[in-house]
Every structure is written in C-alpha cells, then in structure tokens.
PyMOL commands that place a pseudoatom at each C-alpha (Angstrom):
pseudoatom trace, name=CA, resn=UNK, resi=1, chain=A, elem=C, hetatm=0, pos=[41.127, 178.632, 172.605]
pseudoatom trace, name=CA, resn=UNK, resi=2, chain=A, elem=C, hetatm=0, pos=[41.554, 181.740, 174.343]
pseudoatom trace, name=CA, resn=UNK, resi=3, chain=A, elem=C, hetatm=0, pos=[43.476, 184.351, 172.873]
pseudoatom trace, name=CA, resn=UNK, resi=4, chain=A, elem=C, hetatm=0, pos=[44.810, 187.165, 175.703]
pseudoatom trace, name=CA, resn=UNK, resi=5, chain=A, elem=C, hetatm=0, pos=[45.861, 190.324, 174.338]
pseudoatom trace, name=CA, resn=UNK, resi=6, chain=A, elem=C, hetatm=0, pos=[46.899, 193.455, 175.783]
pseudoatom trace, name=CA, resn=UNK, resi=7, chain=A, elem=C, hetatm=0, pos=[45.528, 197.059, 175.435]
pseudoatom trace, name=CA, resn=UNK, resi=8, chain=A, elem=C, hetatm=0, pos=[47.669, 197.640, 172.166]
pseudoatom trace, name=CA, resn=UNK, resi=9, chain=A, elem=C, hetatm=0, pos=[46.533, 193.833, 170.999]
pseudoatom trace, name=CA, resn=UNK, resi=10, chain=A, elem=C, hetatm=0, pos=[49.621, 192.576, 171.272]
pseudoatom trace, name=CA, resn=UNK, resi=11, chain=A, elem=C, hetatm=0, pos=[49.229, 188.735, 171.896]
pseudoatom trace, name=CA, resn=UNK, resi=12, chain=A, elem=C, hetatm=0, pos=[50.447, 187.716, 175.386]
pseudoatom trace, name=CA, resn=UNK, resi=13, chain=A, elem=C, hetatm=0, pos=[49.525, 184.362, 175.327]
pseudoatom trace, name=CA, resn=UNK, resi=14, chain=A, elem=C, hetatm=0, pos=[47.517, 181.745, 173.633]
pseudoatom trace, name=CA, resn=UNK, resi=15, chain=A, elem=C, hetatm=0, pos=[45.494, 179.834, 176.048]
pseudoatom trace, name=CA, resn=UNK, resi=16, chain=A, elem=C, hetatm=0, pos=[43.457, 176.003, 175.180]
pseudoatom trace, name=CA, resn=UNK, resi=17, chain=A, elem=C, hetatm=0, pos=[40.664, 174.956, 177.619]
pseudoatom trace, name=CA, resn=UNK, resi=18, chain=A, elem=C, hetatm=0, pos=[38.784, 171.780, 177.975]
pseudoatom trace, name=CA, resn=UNK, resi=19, chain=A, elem=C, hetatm=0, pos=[35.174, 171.890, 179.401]
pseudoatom trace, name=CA, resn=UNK, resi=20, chain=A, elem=C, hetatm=0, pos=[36.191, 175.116, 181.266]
pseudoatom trace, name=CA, resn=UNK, resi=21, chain=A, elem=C, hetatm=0, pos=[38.987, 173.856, 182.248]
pseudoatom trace, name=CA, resn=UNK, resi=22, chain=A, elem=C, hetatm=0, pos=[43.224, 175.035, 181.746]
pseudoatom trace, name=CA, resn=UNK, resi=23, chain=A, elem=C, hetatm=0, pos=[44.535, 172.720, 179.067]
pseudoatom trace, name=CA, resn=UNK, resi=24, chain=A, elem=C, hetatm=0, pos=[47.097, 174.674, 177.996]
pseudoatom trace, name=CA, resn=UNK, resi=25, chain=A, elem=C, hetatm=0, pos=[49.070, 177.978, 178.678]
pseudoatom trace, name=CA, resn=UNK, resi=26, chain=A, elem=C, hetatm=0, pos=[51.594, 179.631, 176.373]
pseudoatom trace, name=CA, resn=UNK, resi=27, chain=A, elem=C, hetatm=0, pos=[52.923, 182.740, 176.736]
pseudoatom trace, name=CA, resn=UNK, resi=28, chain=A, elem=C, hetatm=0, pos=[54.250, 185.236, 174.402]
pseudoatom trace, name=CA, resn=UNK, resi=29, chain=A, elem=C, hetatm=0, pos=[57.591, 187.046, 175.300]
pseudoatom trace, name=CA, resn=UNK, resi=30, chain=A, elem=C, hetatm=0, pos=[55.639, 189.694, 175.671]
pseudoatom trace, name=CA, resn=UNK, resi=31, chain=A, elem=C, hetatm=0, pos=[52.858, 187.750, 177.808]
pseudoatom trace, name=CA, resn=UNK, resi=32, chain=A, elem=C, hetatm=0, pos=[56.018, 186.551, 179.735]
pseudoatom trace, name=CA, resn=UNK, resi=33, chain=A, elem=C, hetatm=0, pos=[56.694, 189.783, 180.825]
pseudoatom trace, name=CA, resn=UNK, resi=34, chain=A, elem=C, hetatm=0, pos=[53.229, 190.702, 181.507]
pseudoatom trace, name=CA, resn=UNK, resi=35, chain=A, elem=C, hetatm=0, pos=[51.519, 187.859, 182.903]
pseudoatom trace, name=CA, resn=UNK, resi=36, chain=A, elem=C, hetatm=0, pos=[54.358, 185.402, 184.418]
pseudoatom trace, name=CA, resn=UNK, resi=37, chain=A, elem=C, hetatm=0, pos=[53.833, 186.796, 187.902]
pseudoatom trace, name=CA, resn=UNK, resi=38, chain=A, elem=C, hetatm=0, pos=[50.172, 185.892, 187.821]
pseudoatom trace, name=CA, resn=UNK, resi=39, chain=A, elem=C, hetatm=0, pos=[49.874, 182.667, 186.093]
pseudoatom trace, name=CA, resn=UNK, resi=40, chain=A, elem=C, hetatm=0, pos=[52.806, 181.252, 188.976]
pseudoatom trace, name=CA, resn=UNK, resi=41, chain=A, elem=C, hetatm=0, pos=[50.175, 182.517, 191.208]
pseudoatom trace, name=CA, resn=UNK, resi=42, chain=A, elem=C, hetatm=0, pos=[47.133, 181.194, 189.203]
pseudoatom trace, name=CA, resn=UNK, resi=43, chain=A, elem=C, hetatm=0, pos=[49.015, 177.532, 189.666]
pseudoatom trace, name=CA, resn=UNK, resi=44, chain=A, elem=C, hetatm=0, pos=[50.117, 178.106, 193.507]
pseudoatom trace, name=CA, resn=UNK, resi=45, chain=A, elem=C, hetatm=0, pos=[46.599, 179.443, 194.969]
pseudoatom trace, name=CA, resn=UNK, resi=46, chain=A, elem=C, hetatm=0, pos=[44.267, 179.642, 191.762]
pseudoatom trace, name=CA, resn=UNK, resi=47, chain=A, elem=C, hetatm=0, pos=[42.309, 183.027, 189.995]
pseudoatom trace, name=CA, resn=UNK, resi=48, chain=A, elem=C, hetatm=0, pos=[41.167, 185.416, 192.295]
pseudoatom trace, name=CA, resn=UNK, resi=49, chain=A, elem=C, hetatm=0, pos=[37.457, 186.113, 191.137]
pseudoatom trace, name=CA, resn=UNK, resi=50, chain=A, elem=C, hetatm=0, pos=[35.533, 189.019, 192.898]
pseudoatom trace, name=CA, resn=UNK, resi=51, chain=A, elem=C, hetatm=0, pos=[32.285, 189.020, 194.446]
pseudoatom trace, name=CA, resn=UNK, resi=52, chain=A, elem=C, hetatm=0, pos=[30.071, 191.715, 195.942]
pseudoatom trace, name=CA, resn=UNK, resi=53, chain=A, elem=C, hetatm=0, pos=[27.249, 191.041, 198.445]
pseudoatom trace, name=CA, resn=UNK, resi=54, chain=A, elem=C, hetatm=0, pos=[24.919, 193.707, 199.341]
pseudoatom trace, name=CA, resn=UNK, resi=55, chain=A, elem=C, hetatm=0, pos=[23.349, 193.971, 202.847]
pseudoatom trace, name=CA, resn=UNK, resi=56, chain=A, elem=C, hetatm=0, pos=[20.480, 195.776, 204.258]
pseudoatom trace, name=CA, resn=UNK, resi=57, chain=A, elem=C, hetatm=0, pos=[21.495, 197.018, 208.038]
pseudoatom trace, name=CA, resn=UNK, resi=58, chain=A, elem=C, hetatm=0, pos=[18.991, 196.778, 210.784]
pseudoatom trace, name=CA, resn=UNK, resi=59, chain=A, elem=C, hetatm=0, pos=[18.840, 200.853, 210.469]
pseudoatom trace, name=CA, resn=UNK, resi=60, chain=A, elem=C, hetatm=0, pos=[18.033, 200.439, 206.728]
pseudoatom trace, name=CA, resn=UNK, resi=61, chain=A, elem=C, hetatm=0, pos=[21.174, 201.649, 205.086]
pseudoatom trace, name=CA, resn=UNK, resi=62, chain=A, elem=C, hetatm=0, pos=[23.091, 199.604, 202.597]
pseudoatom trace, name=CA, resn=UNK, resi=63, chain=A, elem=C, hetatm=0, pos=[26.547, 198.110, 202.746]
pseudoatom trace, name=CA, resn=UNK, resi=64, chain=A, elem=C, hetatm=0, pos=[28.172, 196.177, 200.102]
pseudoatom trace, name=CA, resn=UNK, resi=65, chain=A, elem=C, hetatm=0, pos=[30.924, 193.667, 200.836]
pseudoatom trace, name=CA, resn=UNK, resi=66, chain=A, elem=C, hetatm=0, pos=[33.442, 192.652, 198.497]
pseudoatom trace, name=CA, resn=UNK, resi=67, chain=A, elem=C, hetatm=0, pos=[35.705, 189.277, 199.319]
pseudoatom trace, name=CA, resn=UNK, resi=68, chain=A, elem=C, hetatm=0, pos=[37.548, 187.184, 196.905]
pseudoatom trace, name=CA, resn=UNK, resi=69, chain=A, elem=C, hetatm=0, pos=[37.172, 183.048, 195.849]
pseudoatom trace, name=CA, resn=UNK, resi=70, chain=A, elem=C, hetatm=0, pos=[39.885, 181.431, 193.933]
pseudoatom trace, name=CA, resn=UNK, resi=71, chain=A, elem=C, hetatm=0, pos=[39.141, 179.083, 190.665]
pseudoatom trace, name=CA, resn=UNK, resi=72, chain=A, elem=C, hetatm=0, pos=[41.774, 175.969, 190.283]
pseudoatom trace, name=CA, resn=UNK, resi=73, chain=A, elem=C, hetatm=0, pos=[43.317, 176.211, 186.879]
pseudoatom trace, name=CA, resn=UNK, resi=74, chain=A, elem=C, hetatm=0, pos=[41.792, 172.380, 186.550]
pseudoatom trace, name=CA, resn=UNK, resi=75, chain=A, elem=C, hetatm=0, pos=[38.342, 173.390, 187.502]
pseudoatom trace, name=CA, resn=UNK, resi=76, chain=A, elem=C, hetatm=0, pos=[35.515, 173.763, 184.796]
pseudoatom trace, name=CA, resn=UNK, resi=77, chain=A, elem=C, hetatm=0, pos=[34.947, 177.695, 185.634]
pseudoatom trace, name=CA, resn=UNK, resi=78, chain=A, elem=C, hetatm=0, pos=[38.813, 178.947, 185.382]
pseudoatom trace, name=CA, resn=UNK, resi=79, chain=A, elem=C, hetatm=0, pos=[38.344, 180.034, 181.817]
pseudoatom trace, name=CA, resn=UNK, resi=80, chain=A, elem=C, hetatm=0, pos=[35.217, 182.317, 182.617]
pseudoatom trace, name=CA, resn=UNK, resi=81, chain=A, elem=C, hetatm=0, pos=[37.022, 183.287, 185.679]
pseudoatom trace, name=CA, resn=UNK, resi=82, chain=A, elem=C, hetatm=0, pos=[39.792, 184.215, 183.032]
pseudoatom trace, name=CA, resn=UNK, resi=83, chain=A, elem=C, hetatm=0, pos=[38.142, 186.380, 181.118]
pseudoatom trace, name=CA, resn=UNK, resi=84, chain=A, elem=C, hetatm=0, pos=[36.778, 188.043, 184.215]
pseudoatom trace, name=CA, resn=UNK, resi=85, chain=A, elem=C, hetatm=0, pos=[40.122, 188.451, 185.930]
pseudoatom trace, name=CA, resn=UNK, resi=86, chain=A, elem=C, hetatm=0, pos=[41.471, 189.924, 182.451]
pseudoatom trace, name=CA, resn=UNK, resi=87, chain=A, elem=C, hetatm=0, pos=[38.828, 192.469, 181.401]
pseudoatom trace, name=CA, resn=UNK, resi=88, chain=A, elem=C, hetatm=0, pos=[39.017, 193.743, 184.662]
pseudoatom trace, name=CA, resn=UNK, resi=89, chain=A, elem=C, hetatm=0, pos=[42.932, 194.616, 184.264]
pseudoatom trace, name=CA, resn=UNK, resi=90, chain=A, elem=C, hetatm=0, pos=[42.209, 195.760, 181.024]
pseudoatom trace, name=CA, resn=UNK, resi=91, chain=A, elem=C, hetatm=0, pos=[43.066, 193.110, 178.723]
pseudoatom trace, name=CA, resn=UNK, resi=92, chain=A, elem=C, hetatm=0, pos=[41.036, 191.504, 175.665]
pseudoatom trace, name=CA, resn=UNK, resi=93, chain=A, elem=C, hetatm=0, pos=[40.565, 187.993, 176.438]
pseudoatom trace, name=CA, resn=UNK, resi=94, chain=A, elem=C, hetatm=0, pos=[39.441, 186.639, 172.494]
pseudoatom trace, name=CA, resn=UNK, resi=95, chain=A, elem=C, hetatm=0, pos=[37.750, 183.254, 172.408]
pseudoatom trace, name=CA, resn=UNK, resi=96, chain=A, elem=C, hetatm=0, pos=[38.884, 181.905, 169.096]
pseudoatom trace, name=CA, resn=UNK, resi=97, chain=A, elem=C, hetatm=0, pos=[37.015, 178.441, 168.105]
pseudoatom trace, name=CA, resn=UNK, resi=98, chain=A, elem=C, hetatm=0, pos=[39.209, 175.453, 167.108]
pseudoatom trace, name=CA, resn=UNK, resi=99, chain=A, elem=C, hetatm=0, pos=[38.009, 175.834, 163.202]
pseudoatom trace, name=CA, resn=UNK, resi=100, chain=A, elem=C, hetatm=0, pos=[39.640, 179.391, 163.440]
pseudoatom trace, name=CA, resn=UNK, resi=101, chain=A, elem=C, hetatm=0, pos=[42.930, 178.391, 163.846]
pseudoatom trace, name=CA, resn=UNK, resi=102, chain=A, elem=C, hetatm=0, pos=[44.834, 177.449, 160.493]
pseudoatom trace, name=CA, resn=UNK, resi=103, chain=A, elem=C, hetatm=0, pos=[43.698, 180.974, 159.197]
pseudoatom trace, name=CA, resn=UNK, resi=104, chain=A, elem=C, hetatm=0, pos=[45.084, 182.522, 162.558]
pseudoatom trace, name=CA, resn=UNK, resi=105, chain=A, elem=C, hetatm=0, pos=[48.157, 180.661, 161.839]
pseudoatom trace, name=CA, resn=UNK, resi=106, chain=A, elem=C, hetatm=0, pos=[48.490, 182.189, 158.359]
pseudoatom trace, name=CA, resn=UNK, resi=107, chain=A, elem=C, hetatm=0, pos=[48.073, 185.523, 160.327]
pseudoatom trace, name=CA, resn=UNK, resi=108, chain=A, elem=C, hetatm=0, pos=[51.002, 184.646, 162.675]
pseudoatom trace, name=CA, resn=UNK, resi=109, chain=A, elem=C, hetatm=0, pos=[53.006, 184.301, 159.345]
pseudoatom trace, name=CA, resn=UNK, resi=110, chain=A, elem=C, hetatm=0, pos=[52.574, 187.636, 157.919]
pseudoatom trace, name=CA, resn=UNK, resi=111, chain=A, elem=C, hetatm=0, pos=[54.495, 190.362, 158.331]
pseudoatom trace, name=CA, resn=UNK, resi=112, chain=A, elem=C, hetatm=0, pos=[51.499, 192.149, 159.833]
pseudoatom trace, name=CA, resn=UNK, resi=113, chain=A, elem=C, hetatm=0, pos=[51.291, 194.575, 163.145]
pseudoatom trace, name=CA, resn=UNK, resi=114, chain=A, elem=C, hetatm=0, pos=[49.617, 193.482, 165.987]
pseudoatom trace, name=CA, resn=UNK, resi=115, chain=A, elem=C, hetatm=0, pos=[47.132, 195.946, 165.662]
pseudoatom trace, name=CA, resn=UNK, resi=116, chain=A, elem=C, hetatm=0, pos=[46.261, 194.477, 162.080]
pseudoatom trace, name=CA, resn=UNK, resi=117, chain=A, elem=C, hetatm=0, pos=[46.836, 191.024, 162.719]
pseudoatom trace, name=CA, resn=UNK, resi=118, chain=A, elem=C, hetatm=0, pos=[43.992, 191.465, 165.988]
pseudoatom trace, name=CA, resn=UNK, resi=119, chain=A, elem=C, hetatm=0, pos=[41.753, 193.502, 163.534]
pseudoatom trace, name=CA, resn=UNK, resi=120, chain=A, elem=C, hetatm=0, pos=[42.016, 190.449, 161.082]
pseudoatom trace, name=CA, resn=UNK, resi=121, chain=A, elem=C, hetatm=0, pos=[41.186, 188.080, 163.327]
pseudoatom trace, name=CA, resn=UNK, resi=122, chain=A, elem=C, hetatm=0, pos=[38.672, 189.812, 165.215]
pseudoatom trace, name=CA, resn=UNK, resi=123, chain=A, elem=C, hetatm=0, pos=[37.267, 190.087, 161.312]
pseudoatom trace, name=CA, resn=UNK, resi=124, chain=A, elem=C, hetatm=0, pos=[37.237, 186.705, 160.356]
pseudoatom trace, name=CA, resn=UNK, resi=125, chain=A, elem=C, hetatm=0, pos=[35.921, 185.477, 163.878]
pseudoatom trace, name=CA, resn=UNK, resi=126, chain=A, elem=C, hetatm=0, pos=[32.986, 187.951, 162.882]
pseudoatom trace, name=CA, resn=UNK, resi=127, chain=A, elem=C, hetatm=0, pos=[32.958, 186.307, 159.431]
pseudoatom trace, name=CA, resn=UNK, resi=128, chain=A, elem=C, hetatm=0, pos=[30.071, 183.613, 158.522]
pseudoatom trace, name=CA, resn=UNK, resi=129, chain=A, elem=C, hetatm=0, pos=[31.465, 180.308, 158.141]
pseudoatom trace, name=CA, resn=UNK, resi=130, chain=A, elem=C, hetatm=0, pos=[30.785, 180.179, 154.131]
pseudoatom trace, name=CA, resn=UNK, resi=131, chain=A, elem=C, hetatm=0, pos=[33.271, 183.237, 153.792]
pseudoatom trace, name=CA, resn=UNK, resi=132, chain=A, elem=C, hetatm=0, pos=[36.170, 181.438, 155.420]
pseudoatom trace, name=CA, resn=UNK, resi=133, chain=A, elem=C, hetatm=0, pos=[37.082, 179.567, 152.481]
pseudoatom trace, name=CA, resn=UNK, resi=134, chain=A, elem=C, hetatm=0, pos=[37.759, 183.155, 150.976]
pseudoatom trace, name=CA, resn=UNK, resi=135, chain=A, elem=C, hetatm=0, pos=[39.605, 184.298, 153.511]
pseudoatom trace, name=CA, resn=UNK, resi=136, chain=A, elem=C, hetatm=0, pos=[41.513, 181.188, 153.517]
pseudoatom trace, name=CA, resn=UNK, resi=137, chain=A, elem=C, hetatm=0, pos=[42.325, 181.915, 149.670]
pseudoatom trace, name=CA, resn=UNK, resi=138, chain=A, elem=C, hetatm=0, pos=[43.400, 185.727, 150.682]
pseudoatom trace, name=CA, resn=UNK, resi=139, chain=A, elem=C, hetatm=0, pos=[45.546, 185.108, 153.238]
pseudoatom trace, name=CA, resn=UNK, resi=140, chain=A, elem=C, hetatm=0, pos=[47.878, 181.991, 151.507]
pseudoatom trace, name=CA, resn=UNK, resi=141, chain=A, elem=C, hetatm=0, pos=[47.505, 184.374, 148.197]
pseudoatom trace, name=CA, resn=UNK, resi=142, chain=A, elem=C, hetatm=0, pos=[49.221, 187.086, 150.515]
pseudoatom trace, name=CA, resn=UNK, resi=143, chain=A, elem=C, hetatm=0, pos=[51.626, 184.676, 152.322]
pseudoatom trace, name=CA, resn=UNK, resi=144, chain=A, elem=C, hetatm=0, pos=[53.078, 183.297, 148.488]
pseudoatom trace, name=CA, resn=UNK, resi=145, chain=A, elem=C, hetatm=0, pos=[53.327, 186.737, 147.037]
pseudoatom trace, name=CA, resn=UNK, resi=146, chain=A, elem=C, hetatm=0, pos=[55.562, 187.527, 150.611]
pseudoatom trace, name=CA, resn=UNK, resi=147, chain=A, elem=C, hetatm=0, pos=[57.551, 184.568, 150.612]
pseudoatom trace, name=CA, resn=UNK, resi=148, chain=A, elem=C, hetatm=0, pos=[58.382, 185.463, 146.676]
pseudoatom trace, name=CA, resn=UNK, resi=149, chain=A, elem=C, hetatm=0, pos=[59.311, 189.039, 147.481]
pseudoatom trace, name=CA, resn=UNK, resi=150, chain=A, elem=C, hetatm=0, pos=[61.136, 187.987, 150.680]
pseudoatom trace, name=CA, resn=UNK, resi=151, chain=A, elem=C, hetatm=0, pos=[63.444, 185.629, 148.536]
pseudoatom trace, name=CA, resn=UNK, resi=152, chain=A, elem=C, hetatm=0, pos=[64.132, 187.968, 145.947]
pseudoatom trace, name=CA, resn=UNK, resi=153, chain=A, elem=C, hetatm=0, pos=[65.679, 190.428, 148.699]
pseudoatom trace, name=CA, resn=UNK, resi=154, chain=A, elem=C, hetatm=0, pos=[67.709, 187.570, 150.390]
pseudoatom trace, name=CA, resn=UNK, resi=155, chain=A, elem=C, hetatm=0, pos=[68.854, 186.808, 146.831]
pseudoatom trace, name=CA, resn=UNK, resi=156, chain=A, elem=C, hetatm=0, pos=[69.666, 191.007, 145.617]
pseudoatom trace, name=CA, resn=UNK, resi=157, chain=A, elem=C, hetatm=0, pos=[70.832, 190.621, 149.601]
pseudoatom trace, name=CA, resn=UNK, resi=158, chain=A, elem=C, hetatm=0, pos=[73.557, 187.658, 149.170]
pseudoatom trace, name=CA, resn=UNK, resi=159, chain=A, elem=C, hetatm=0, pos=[74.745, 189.738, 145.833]
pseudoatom trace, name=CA, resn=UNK, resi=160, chain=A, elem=C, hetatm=0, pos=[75.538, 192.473, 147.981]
pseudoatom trace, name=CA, resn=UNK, resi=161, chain=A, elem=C, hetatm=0, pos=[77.335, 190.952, 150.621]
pseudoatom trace, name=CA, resn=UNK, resi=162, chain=A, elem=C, hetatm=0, pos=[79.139, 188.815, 147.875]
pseudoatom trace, name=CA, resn=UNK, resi=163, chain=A, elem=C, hetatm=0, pos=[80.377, 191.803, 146.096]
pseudoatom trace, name=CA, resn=UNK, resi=164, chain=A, elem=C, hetatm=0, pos=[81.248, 193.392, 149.463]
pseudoatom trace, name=CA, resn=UNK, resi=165, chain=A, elem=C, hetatm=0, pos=[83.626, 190.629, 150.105]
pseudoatom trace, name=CA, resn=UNK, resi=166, chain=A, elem=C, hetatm=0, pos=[85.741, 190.775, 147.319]
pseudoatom trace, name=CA, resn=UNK, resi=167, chain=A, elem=C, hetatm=0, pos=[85.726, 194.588, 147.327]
pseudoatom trace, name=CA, resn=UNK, resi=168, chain=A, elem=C, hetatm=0, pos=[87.340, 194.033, 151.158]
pseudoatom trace, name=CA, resn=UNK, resi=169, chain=A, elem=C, hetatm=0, pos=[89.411, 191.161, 149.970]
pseudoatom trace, name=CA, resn=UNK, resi=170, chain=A, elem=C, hetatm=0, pos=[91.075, 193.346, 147.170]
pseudoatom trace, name=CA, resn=UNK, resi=171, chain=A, elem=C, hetatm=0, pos=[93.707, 195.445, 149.036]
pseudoatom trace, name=CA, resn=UNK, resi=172, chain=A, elem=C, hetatm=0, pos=[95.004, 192.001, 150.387]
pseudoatom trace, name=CA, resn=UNK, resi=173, chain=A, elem=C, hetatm=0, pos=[95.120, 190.281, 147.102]
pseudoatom trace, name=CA, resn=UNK, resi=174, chain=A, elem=C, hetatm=0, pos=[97.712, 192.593, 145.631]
pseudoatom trace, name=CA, resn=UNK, resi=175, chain=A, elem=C, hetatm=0, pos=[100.603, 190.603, 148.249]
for i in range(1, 175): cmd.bond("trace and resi %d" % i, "trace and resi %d" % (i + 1))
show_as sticks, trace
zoom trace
C-alpha cells in the first residue's frame, strides 16, 4: 500500500497495488481536492513519466531531449511511475507494507495531527518487526485511555445541555 501525502503530511489518499499494478485508489477529502484532476487523467490517458535522452551533435555539442510515456493504471510499473510522478510535484509517496496496517489504523483513530500521525508511522515503518508488538500495546493503551476521557465529556456534556433545558423551559412553566 501506498500512502500519498502532501507537503504538510496530510494524507491525500491511500493507494493498494498488486504486482505493480493499481488495485485500489481512495482519496482523502483532502486528496479529492488535490489529486481528482489527475487521477481522471491517470484513468483516461495513463501517468505521464519523464524521460531525458542525451545526444552528441555531429559538431560535438550536447543536447538533451525530454518527451513523455504514459503508464496504464493496470500495468505492473504504474506504482513506480507513481512515486515518480509524486516526488516530482512534491509529494511523499509512503510505501506502507500490508503487516503495517492495523497499527496505522489505530493511528487513524487518534486524535492526532497529521504531522504526528505521519511522524508515527514513518516511526514504526522504521521500527524492527520484534518492536511492533510494543507499539501495538502503546497505541490501543492510548486509544482506551481516549475513548474513556472522550465519554466522560459526552457524559459532563449531556448534564449540561440537560440542565440547559430546563433552565429555558422555566419561564414557560410558570403558565
């Protein structure tokens, strides 16, 4: 899986390949945005991929001559293409192996900024594989003591709207 994110690592879109190949595209609404132009034309006429030739003239100087080929989204070299096409525009193109993905998923679930949730994964994706288990640990540990503190201000929350409501309802009540 290919994870595309822009300059301030916000996710734009999550993308799966097989053998090369475009499995699977799916955008953020930020990657909407950003990238829905391009990926209609990635599916009409394919990734433009640059290449550069360099010639010798018959008077010895050198001229270099740039022309583009297009890669199919369901050909086996559209996800190097990919990454080519988005470093070049200044995006991070993050290969993120299969394994990887239930801790990114606990990621997705934290209230986290982009900029930490990319320097987490980039982290773990850096990690060896015998310290994933820990970070496995860290990040439910984190998503529990959340989802705790998160229901305890929906609960104070509810209170407040309750008492709210029959503070407004009080001026009528005296009919």
């Amino acid at each position: 899986m290919i994870f595309l994110f822009d300059a301030n690592r916000h996710l734009l879109a999550e993308i799966g390949l097989q053998d090369g190949a475009l499995r699977q595209l799916v955008l953020t609404g930020a990657g909407e945005r950003e990238l829905e132009a391009f990926v209609s034309h990635w599916q009409t006429r394919g990734i433009p991929v640059m290449h550069s030739m360099e010639a010798t003239k018959p008077d010895g100087t050198h001229e270099i001559a740039t022309y583009f080929s297009y890669v199919q989204p369901r050909e086996k070299g559209f996800g190097a293409a990919l990454e080519k096409w988005a470093k070049e525009r200044g995006f991070c193109p993050m290969d993120v192996p299969d394994y990887l993905l239930p801790l990114w998923e606990c990621l997705a679930r934290l209230p986290l900024e982009d900029s930490e949730r990319f320097a987490m994964l980039l982290a773990i994706r850096l990690s060896p594989r015998e310290a994933l288990a820990e970070w496995k640990s860290a990040l439910d540990e984190s998503e529990m003591a959340w989802q705790k503190e998160h229901e305890r201000s929906r609960i104070v929350l509810d209170k407040i709207k309750s008492k709210m409501g029959g503070e407004l309802a009080k001026p009528f009540a005296k009919v």
